[in-house]
C-alpha positions as CSV (number, residue, x, y, z in Angstrom):
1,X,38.5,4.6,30.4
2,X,36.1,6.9,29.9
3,X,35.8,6.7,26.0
4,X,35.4,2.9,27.0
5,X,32.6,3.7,29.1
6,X,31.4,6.1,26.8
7,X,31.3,3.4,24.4
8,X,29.4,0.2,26.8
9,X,26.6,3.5,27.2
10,X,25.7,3.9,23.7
11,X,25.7,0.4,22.7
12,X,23.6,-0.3,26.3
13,X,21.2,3.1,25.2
14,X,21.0,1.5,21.0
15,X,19.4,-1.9,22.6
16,X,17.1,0.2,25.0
17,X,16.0,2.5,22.4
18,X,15.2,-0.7,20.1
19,X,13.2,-2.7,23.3
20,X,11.8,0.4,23.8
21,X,10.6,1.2,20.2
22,X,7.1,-1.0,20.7
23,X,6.4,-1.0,24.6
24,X,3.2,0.3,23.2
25,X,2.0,-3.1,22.1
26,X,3.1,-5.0,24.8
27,X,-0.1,-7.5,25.4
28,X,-1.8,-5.9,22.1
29,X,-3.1,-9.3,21.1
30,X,-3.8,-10.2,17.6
31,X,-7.3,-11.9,17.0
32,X,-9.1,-13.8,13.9
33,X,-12.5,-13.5,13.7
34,X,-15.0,-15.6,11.5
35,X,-18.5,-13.7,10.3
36,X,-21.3,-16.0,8.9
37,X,-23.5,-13.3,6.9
38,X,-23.8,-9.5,6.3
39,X,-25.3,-8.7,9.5
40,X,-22.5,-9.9,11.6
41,X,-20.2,-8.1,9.4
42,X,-21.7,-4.4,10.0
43,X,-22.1,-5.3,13.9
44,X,-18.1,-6.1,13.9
45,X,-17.3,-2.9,12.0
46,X,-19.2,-1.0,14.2
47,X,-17.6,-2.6,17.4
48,X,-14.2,-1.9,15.9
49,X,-15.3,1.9,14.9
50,X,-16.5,2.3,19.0
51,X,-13.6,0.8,20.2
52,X,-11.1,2.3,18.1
53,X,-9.8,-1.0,17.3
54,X,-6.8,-1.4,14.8
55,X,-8.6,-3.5,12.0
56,X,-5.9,-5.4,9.8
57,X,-8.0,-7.2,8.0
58,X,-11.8,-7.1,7.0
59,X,-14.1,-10.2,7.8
60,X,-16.2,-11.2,5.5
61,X,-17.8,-14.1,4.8
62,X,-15.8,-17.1,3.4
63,X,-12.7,-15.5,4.7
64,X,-11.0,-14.7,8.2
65,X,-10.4,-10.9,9.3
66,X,-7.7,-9.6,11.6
67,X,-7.9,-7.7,14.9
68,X,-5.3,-6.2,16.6
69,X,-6.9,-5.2,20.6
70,X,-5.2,-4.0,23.4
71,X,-4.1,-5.6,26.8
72,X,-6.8,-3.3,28.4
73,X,-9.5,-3.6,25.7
74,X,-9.8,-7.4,25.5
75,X,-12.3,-8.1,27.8
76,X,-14.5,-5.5,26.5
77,X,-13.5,-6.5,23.0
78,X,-14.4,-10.6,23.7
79,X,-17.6,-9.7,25.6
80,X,-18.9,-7.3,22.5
81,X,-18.4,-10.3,19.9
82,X,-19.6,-13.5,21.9
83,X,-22.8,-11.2,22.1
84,X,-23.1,-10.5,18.1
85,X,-22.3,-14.4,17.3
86,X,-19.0,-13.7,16.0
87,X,-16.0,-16.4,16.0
88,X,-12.8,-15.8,17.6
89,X,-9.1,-17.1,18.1
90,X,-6.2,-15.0,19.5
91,X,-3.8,-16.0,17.2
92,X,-0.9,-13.8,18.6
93,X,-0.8,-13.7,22.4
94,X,1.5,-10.7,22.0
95,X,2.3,-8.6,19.3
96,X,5.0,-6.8,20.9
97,X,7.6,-10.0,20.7
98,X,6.3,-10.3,17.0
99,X,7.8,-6.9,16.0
100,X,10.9,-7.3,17.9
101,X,11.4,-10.4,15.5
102,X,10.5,-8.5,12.3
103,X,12.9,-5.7,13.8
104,X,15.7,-8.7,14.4
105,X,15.4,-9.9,10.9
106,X,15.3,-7.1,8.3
107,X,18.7,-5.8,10.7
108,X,20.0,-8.9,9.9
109,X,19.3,-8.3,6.0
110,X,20.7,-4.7,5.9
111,X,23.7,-5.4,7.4
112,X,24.3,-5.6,3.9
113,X,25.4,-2.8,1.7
114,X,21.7,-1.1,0.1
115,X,23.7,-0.9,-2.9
116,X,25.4,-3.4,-5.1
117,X,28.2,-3.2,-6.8
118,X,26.7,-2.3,-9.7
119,X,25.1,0.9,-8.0
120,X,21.5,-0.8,-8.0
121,X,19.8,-1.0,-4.5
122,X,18.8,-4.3,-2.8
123,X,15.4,-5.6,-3.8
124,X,15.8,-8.0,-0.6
125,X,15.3,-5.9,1.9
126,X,13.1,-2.7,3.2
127,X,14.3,0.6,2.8
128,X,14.1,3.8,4.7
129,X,12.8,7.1,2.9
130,X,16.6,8.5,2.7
131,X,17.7,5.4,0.5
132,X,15.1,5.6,-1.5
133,X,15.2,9.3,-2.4
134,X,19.1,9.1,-2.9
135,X,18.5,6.4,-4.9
136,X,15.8,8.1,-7.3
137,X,18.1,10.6,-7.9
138,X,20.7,8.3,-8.7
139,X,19.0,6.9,-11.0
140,X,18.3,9.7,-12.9
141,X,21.8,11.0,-13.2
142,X,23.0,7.3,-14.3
143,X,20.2,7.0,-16.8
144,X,19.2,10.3,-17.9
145,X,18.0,9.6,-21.6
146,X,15.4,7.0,-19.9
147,X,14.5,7.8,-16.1
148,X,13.7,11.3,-14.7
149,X,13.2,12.3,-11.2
150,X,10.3,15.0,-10.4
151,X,9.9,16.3,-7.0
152,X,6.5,16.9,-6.8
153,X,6.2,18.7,-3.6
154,X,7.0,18.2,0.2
155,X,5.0,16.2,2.7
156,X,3.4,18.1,6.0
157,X,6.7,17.5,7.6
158,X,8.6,18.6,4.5
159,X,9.8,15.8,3.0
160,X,10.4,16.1,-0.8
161,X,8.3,13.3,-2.4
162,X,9.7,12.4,-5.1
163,X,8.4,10.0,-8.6
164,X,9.9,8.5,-11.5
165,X,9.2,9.1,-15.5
166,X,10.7,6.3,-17.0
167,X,10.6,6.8,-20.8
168,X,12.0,5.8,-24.4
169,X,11.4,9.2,-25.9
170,X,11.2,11.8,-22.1
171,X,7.3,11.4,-22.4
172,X,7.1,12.9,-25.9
173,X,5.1,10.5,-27.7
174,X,1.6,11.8,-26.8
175,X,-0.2,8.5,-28.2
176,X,1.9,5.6,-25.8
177,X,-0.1,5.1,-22.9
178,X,1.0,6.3,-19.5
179,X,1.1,3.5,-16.7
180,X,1.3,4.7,-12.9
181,X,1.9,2.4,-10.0
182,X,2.3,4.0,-6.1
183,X,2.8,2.4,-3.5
184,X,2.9,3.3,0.5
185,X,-0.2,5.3,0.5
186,X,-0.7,3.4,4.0
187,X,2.6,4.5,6.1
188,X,3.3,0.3,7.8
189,X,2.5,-1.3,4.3
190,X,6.2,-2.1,4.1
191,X,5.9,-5.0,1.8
192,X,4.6,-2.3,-0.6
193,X,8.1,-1.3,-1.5
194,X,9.4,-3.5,-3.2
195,X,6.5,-3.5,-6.0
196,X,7.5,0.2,-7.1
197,X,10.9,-0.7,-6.8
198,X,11.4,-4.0,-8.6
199,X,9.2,-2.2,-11.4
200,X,11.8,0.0,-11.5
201,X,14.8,-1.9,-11.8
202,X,12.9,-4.1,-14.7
203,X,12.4,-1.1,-16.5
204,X,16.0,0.7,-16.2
205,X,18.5,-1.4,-14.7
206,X,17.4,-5.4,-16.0
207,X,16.0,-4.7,-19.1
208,X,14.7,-8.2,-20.5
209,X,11.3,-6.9,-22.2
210,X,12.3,-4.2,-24.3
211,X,8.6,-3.7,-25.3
212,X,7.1,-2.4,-22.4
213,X,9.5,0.3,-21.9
214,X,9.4,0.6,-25.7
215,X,5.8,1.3,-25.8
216,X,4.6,2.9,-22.7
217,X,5.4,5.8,-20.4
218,X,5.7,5.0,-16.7
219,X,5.5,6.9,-14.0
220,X,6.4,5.3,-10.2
221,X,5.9,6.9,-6.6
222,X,7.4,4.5,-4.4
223,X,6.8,6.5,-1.0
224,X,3.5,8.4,-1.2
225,X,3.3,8.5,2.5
226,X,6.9,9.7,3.9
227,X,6.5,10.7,6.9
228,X,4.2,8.2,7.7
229,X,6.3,5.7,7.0
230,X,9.4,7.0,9.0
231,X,7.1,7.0,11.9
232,X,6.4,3.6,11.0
233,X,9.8,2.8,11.6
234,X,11.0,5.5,14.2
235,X,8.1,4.8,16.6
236,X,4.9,3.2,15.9
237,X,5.2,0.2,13.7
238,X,1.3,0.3,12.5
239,X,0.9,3.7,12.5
240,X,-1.3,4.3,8.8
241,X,-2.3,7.9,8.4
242,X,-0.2,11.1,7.8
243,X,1.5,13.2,10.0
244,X,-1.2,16.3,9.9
245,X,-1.2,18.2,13.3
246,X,-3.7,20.2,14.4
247,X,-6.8,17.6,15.7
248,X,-6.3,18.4,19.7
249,X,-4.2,14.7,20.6
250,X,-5.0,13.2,17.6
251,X,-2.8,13.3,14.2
252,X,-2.7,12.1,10.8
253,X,-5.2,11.7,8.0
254,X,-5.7,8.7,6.2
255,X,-4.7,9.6,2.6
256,X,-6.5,6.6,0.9
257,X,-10.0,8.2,2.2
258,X,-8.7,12.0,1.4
259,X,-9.3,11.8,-2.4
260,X,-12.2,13.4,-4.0
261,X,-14.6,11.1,-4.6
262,X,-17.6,10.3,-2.7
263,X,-15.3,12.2,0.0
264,X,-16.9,11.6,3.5
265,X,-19.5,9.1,2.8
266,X,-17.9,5.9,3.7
267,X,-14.9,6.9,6.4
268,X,-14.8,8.4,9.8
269,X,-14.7,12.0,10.8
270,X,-13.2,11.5,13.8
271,X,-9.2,12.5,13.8
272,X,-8.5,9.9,16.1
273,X,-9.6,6.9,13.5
274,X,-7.3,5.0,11.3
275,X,-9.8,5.8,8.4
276,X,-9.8,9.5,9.1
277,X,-11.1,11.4,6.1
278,X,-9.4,15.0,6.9
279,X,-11.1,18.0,6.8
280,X,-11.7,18.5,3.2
281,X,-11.2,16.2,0.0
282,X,-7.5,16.9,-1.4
283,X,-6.5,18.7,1.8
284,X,-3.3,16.8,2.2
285,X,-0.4,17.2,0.5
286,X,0.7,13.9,-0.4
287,X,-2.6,13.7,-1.8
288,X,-2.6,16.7,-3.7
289,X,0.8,15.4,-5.7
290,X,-1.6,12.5,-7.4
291,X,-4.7,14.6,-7.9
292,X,-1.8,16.4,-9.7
293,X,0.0,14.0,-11.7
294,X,-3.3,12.5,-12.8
295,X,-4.4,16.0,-13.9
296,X,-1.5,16.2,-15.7
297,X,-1.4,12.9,-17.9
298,X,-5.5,12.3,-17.4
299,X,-5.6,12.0,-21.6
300,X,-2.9,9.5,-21.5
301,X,-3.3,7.5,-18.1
302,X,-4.3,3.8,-19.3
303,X,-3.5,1.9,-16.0
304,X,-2.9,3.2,-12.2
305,X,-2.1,0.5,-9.5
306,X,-1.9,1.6,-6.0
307,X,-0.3,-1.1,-4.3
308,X,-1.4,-1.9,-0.4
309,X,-1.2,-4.7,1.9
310,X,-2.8,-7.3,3.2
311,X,-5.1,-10.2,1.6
312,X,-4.0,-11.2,-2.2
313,X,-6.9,-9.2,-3.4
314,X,-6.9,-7.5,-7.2
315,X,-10.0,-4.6,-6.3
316,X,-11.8,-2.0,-8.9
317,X,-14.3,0.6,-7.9
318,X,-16.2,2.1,-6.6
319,X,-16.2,2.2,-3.2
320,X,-19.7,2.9,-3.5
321,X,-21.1,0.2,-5.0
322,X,-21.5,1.6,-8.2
323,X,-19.8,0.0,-10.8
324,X,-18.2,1.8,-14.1
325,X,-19.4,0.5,-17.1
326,X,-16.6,-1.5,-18.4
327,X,-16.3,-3.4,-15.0
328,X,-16.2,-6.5,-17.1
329,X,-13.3,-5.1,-18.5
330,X,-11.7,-4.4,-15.1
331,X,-13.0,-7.8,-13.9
332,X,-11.4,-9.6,-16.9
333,X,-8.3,-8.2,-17.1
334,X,-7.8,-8.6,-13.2
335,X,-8.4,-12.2,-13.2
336,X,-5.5,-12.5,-16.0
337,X,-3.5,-10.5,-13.6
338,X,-4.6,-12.9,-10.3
339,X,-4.0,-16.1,-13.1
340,X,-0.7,-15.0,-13.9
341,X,0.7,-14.1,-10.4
342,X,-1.2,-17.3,-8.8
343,X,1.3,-19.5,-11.3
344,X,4.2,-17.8,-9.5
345,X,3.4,-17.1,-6.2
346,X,4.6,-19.3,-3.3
347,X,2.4,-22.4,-2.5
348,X,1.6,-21.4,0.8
349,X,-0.1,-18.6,0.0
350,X,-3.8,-18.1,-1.2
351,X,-4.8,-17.5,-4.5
352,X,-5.8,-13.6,-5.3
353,X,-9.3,-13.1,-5.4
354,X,-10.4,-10.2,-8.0
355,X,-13.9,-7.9,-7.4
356,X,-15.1,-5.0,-7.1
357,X,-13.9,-3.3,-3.4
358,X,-17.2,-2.8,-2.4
359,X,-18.2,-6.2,-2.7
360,X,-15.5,-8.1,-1.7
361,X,-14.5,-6.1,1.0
362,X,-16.5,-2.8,2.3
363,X,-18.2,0.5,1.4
364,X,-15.2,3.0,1.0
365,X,-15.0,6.6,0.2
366,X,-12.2,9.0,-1.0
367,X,-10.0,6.0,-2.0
368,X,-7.2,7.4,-4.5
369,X,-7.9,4.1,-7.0
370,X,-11.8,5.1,-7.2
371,X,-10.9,9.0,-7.6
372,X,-7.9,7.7,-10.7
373,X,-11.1,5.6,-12.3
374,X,-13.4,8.4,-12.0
375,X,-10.7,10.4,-14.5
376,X,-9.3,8.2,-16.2
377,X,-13.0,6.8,-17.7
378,X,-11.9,3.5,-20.1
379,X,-8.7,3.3,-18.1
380,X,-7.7,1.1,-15.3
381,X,-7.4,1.9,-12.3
382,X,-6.9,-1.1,-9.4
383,X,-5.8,-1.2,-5.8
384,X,-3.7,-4.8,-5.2
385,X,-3.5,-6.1,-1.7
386,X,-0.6,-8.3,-1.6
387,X,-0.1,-11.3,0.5
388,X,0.5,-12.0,4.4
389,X,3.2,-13.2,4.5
390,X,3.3,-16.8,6.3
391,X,5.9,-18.9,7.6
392,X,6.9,-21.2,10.4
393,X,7.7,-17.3,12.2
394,X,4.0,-16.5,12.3
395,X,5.7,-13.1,10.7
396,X,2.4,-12.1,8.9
397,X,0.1,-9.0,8.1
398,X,1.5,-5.9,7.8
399,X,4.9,-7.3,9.5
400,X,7.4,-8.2,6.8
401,X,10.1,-11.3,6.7
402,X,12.9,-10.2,4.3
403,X,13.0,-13.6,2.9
404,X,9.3,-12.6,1.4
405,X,10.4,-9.2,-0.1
406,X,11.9,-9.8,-3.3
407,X,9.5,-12.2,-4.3
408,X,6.8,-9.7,-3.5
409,X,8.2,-7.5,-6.2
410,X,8.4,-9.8,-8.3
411,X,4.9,-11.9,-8.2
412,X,3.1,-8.4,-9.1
413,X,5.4,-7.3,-11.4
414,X,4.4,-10.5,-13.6
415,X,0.6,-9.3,-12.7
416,X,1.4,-5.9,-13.5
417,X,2.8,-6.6,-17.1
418,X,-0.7,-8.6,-17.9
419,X,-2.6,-5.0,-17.9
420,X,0.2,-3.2,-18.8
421,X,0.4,-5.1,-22.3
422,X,-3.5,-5.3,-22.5
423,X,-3.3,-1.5,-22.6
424,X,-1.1,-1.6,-25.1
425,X,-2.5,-4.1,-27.5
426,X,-6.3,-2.6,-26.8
427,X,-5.0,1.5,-27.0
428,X,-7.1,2.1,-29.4
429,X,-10.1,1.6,-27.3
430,X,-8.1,4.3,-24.9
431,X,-7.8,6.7,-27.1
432,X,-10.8,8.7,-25.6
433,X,-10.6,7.1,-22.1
434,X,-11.7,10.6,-20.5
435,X,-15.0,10.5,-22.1
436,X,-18.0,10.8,-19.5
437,X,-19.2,7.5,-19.0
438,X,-22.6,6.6,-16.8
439,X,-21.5,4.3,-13.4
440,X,-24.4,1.5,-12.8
441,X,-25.3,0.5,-9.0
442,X,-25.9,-3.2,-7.9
């Protein structure tokens, strides 16, 4: 009787802990807001910055921005934006019931096996940092003449972080091109995932074009953020940053404003913003690992995509609006990326829009894509913000519907190949990518 008991207790304390996981956004309502010009951007930034607001999504306009606000911030929140002439619409009365429903159906999608049969791991649904770093390792010992696994150092909480070289000849070929894609930078940009790891599985496990493992060297970080990301799933769903201590109540860094460029100039220096810069450039150590890795293979590095979410966007620096001088490059061989994943995407979401990050978007500093172009010279170096995901649900943003993930790894893997090839077709033009080129302002 006891055991029985025993038994009703932990399957009673599992629900509870699950109900539980996100009474911190219970009456969190998400809003849309609508900007007509400049002006009415830099007022709602600056409302957002006071307010500490969690900003999914940038206004801008021509297109919507997202606003998750408190229960006991809305009035404040409504009453700041009806004075600066700025639209709104709660389009989620609650966002709490909205992550018990993501919750409810990515556990109905792992209650299959992460492996298959074959020893490859599920590309349909979202996995935790332990699958993922067995899995990398597995990998390696199943496919040792192609994939390696480097452990590149531990996170602030010690987790190893770990990245793939996947090459014909173990990197020895000093004139293929190196391609790097990362993604999870941003510890809730779940639908990031399955970009590193589809790549992956294209380029070890369904081989169907031989030439782009043939003639290129890849390296892939699928979790650059680990302990960011278990938060994520452990306790707070849209938690962004790090997990660096030592701020009085306030913890984490962002690691997309921690890189060293323009460090400082465009992100907040207060520890308890979601755009936290940290106290030095490079002072994380999640950060440090690609500082590293691009050190390492700077002479070789032809194409980095950091992969983030939300808002179909292909982006290319700077953050600063300064512009490198083969932008048209950038811009050109983005839109062939945008062209090729629009013909593939699903019909109910937007086309990608391609630009320079300042411009369609916001100032940024310390962003790891802008510090990778500022190396890398010729090379490219882009963040992609994939889609928000959209169905009869209303599962969108950041929140992830498994029925959405495998596609996402597979609409920008088709984008990915378009600069991938480019790079190889055009390496000539590479060859002394790491010469120092002037940047031009707009």
């Amino acid at each position: 009787m006891a055991d029985i008991f025993k038994i009703f207790f932990l399957i009673f304390a599992s629900v509870y802990i699950v109900q539980a996981k996100h009474e911190e956004y219970d009456g969190h309502s998400l809003y849309e807001v609508k900007v007509n010009d400049l002006v009415q951007v830099d007022e709602l930034n600056a409302i957002v910055e006071e307010m500490n607001l969690d900003l999914w999504s940038y206004a801008i306009p021509g297109r919507e921005g997202l606003i998750l606000v408190a229960k006991n911030m809305k009035p404040l929140f409504e009453t700041a934006v009806n004075k600066i002439g700025v639209e709104y619409k709660i389009v989620t009365e609650n966002i709490k019931e909205k992550l018990e429903l993501e919750d409810k159906l990515l556990a109905d999608a792992a209650r299959s096996s992460n492996f298959s049969r074959s020893g490859d791991i599920s590309l349909d649904v979202i996995h935790r940092y332990n699958v993922v770093d067995r899995y990398l390792t597995d990998l390696a010992n199943r496919f040792p003449r192609v994939v390696r696994v480097v452990s590149a150092g531990r996170s602030v909480e010690g987790r190893d972080i770990k990245y793939l070289r996947i090459s014909s000849n173990n990197f020895q070929d000093t004139n293929k091109p190196v391609v790097m894609i990362q993604s999870l930078l941003h510890a809730r940009e779940w639908v990031t995932l399955p970009v590193t790891l589809y790549a992956i599985h294209k380029l070890v496990i369904d081989v169907t074009e031989q030439d782009l493992i043939r003639n290129i060297d890849w390296i892939i970080l699928p979790i650059a953020n680990p302990d960011g990301y278990e938060f994520s799933h452990t306790t707070t769903r849209m938690w962004r940053k790090n997990r660096r201590t030592g701020f009085g109540i306030c913890v984490g860094v962002d690691l997309n404003r921690n890189h060293d460029f323009n460090w400082g100039t465009a992100s907040s220096n207060s520890a308890c913003s979601d755009t936290f810069h940290g106290p030095r450039a490079f002072s994380e150590p999640e950060t440090q690992i690609t500082r590293n890795i691009i050190t390492e293979f700077r002479s070789r590095l032809s194409l980095f995509i950091d992969a983030h979410s939300f808002g179909s966007l292909i982006l290319y620096g700077y953050g600063n609006r300064q512009l490198p001088p083969h932008a048209l490059i950038l811009n050109t061989v983005g839109v062939q990326m945008a062209h090729r994943i629009d013909a593939v995407k699903w019909p109910s979401h937007r086309n990608y829009r391609v630009g320079n990050i300042a411009a369609v978007l916001y100032q940024a500093s310390g962003g790891s894509s802008d510090y990778v172009q500022s190396m890398i010279g010729r090379g490219l170096s882009y963040t992609y913000e994939l889609p928000a995901y959209r169905n009869l649900n209303t599962i969108n943003g950041f929140l992830v519907d498994p029925a959405f993930v495998r596609q996402a790894g597979f609409e920008t893997w088709e984008g990915i190949k378009v600069a991938a090839r480019y790079v190889v077709q055009n390496r000539m033009y590479f060859k002394n990518q790491t010469d120092d080129f002037p940047m031009f302002g707009y």
